[in-house]
C-alpha positions in Angstrom: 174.8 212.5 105.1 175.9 215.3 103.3 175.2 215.0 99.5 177.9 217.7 98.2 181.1 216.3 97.5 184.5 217.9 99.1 186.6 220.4 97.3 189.0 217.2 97.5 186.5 214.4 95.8 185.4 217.4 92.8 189.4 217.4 92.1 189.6 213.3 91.8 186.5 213.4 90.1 187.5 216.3 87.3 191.3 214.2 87.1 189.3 211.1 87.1 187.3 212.9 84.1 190.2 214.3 82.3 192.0 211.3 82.2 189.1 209.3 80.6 188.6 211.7 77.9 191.7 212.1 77.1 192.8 208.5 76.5 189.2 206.5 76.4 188.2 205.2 73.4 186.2 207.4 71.2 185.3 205.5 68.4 184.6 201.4 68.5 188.0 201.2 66.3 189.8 202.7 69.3 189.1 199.8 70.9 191.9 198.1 69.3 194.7 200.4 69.4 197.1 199.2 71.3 199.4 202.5 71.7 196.1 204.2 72.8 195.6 201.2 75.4 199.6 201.3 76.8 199.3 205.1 77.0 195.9 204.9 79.3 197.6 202.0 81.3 200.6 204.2 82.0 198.5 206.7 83.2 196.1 204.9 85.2 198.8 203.2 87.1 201.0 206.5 87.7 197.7 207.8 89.5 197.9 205.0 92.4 193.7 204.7 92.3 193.7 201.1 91.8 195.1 201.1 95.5 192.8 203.6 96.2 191.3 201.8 99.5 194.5 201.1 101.3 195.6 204.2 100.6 192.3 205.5 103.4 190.1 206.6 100.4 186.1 206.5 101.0 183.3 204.2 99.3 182.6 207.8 97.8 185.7 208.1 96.5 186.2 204.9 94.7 182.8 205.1 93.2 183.8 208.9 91.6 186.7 207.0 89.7 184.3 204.1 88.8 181.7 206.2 87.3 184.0 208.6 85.1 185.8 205.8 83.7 182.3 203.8 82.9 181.1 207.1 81.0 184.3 207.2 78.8 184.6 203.1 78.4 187.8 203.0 79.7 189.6 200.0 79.1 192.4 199.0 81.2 192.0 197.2 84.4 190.3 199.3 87.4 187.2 198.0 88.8 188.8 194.7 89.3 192.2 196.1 91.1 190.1 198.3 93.0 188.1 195.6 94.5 191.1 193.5 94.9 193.1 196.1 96.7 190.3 196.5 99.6 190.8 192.5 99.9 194.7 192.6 100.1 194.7 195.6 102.8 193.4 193.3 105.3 196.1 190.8 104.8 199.0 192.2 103.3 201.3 195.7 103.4 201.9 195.6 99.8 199.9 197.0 96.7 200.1 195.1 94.0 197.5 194.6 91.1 195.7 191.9 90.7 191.8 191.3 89.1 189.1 190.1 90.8 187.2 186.7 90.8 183.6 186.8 91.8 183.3 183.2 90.4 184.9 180.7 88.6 186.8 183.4 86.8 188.8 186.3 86.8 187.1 190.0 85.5 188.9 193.2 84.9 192.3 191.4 84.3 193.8 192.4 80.9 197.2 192.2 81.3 197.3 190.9 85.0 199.0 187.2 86.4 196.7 186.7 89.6 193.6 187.0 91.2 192.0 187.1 94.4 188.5 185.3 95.1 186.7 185.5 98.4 184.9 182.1 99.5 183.1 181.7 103.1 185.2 184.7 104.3 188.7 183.5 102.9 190.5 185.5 100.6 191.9 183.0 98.2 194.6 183.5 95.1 194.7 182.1 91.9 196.8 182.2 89.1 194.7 184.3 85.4 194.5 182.0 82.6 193.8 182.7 79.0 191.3 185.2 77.5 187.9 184.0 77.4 184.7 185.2 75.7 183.0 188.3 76.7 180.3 190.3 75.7 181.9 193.5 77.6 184.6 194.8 74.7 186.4 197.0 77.0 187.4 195.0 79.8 189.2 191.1 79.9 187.7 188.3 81.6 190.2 185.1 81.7 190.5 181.4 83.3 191.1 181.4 87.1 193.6 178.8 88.1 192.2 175.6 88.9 194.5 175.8 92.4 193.5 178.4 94.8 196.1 179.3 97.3 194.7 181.2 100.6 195.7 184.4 101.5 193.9 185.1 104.7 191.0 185.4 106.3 188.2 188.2 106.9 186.1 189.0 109.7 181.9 189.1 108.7 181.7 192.9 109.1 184.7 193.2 106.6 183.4 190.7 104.3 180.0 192.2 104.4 181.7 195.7 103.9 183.3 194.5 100.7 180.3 193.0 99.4 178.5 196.6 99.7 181.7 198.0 98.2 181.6 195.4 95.2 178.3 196.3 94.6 178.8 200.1 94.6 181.8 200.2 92.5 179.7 198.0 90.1 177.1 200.5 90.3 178.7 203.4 90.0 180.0 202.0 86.3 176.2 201.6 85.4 175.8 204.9 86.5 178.8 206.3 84.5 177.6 203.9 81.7 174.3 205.0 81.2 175.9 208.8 81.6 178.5 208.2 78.8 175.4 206.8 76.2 172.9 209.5 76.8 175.7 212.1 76.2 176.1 210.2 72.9 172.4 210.0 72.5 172.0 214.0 72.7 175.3 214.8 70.4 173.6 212.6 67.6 170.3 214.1 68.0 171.6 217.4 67.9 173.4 217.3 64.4 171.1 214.5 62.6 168.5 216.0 60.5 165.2 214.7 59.0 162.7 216.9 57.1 164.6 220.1 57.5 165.1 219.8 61.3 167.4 217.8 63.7 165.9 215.0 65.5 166.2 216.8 68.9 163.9 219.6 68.2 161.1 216.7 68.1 159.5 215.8 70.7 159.5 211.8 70.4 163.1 211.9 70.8 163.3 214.9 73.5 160.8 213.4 75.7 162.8 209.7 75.4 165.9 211.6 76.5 164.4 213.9 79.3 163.1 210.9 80.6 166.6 209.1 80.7 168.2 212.2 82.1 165.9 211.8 85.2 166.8 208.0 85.7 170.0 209.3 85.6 169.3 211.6 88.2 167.6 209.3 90.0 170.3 206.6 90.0 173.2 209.1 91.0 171.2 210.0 94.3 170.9 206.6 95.4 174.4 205.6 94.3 176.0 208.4 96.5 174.0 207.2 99.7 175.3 203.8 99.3 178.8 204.5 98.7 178.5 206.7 101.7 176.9 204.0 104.0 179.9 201.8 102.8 182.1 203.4 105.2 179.6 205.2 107.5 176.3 202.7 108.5 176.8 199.2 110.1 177.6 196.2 107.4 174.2 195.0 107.1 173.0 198.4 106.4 175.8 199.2 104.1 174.8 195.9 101.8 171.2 196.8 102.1 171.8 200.4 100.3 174.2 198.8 98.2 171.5 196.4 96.9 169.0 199.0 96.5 171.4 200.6 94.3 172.4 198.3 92.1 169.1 197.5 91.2 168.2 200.8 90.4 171.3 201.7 88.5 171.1 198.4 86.5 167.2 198.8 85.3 168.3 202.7 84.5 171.3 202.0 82.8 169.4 199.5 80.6 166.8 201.7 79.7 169.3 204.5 78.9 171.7 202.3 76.5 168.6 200.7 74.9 167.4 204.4 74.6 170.8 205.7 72.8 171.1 202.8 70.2 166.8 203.9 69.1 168.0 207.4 69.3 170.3 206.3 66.6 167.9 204.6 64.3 169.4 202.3 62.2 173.2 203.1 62.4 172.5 202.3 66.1 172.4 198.6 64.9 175.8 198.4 63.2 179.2 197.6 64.8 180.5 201.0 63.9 178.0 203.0 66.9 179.8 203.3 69.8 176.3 202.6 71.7 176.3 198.7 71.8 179.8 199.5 73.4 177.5 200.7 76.6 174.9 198.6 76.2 177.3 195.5 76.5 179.3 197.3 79.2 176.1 197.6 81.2 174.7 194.3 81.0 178.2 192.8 81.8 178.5 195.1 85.0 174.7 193.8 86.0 175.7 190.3 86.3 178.8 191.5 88.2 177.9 190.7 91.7 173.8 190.5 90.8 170.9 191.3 92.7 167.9 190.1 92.4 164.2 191.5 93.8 164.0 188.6 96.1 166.6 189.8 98.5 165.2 193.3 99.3 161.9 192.9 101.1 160.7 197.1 100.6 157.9 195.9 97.4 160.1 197.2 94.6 159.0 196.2 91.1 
């Protein structure tokens, strides 16, 4: 595989970029202004990348999006519409937006009616409920209808596609994630001060976030190779990479987020620090479609 992206994917991901920091929250009392939130869905939805896979894009492509929108927190519906829309392809011409139901309820689905759920191969729809509880403060998880109404069916190589695409996309927000929180990381410890010096001239503090800039590194290589075997190795191989990836992304982005909030000393503990904002973000994506040691057989600890 080649590792460079096209002239084509650096445009997405720089609109993909520009967008995000232009209307992601900045600040955790962004997260509750609503004209902010209408203006970022409007601009989302003119772009078309919630449809992204029936409109021919790559595994690549989908994961670019993903992973500028997890470094800027943005909070309208995409991973779940995303993953949705490379559902609805195989059954339907149309291109609606609907969230996503990897269990018994429906993620990524602020402001959306259905949801599609994939049981034993069967694409299922269902209508979203009311709002539940959720650790993750920028994106909606809801009740899934207790009626499931099928859709269609998918063949095992396009079910086992998905999967590895599910996983990716999931990834590829750790990855963006633990990207947004070190960048917050390095601004703080460039401008906070102790005993005449800021914190980033110390080498405590440097070392931690060298260290995290290598994870990151690290997890954006092995991200790229899955979403590339998405589309280009055979489905088994695709999930395999896929799995590989989402562990490594998850254990970085951990370590990163856990890293930004120490960075921050104790105004990393408050509700005001945008870093528990990634740290929940992270831990919610983990558990999205989770992978556990036991299903990879290549020693990894």
């Amino acid at each position: 595989m080649d590792v460079r992206l096209t002239s084509e994917q650096q445009q997405l991901r720089d609109a993909a970029a520009k967008l995000a920091d232009d209307l992601g929250p900045g600040s955790v009392q962004d997260l509750a202004d609503d004209k902010r939130i209408t203006r970022l869905e409007r601009a989302v939805d003119t772009t078309g990348w919630r449809a992204l896979r029936s409109d021919g894009a790559s595994g690549v492509e989908v994961a670019i999006v993903a992973e500028e929108f997890g470094r800027r927190l943005v909070d309208v519906p995409f991973l779940g519409p995303v993953l949705a829309d490379d559902l609805r392809r195989h059954v339907a011409d149309d291109q609606l937006t609907w969230a996503i139901a990897p269990d018994d309820e429906a993620v990524d689905a602020r402001g959306l009616r259905c949801a599609v759920a994939v049981r034993d191969n069967r694409i299922l729809v269902g209508d979203v409920g009311s709002a539940l509880p959720s650790a993750d403060l920028t994106r909606c998880t809801a009740e899934l209808g207790d009626t499931l109404e099928p859709l269609g069916e998918l063949s095992p190589d396009h079910a086992e596609r998905w999967h590895a695409l599910a996983l990716v996309t999931t990834g590829a927000d750790l990855v963006g994630a633990a990207r947004g929180a070190q960048a917050l990381a390095c601004d703080y410890a460039k401008v906070r001060e102790q005993y005449g010096n800021t914190i980033g001239s110390y080498q405590a503090v440097a070392h931690m976030l060298a260290e995290n800039q290598a994870l990151i590194e690290g997890a954006v290589s092995v991200l790229r190779h899955a979403a590339w075997a998405v589309d280009e190795l055979s489905p088994a191989a695709a999930v395999r990479a896929a799995q590989i990836a989402k562990i490594y992304c998850a254990r970085a982005a951990h370590a990163i987020c856990e890293t930004a909030i120490q960075v921050h000393g104790g105004i990393g503990n408050t509700w005001e620090c945008l870093a528990h904002v990634y740290l929940r973000r992270a831990l919610t994506s983990t558990e999205l479609f989770p992978v556990s040691l036991k299903e990879i057989d290549l020693g990894l600890s």
